[in-house]
C-alpha positions in Angstrom: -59.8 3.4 -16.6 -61.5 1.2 -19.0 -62.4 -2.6 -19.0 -61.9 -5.2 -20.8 -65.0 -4.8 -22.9 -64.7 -1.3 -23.3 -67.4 -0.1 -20.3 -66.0 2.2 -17.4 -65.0 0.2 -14.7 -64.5 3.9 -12.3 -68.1 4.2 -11.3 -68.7 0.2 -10.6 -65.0 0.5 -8.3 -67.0 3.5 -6.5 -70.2 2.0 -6.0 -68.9 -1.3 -4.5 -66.4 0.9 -2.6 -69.0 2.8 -1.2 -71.1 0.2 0.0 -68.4 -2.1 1.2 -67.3 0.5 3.5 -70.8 1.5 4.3 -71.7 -2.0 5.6 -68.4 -2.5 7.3 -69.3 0.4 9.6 -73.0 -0.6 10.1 -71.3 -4.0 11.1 -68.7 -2.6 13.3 -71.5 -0.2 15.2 -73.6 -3.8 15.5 -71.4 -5.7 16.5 -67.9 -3.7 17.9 -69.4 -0.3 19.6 -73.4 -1.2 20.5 -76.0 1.6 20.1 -76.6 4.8 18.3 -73.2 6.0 17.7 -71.4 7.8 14.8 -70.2 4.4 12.8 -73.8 3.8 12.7 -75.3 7.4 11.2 -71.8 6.8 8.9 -72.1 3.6 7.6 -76.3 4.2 6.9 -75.1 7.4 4.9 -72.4 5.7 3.6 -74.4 3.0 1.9 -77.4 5.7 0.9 -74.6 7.4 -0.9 -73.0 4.3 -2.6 -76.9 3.2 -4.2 -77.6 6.5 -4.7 -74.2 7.0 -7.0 -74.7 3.5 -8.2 -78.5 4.2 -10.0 -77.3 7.7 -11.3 -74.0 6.5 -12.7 -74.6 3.0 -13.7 -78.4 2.9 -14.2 
């Protein structure tokens, strides 16, 4: 998938994806199911993930 000004737009859809969904579940652990759950190790992993894919693929 390209974009309009010829970069990839795939990896930025990923990254934002990522993150989005990792903070979701940090904030549904917060403020839905209080204390050290699985939403919580999730969403922390989630968001590792999504920075970690965002600075290899995107710089």
């Amino acid at each position: 998938m390209e974009g309009l000004f010829g970069e990839a737009v795939l990896p930025w859809i990923y990254s934002v994806g990522l993150l989005v969904l990792g903070f979701a579940l940090i904030l549904l652990e917060v403020f839905v199911i209080p204390g050290l759950n699985i939403f919580g190790i999730l969403g922390f992993g989630t968001v590792c993930i999504g920075v970690f894919f965002a600075y290899t693929r995107l710089g």
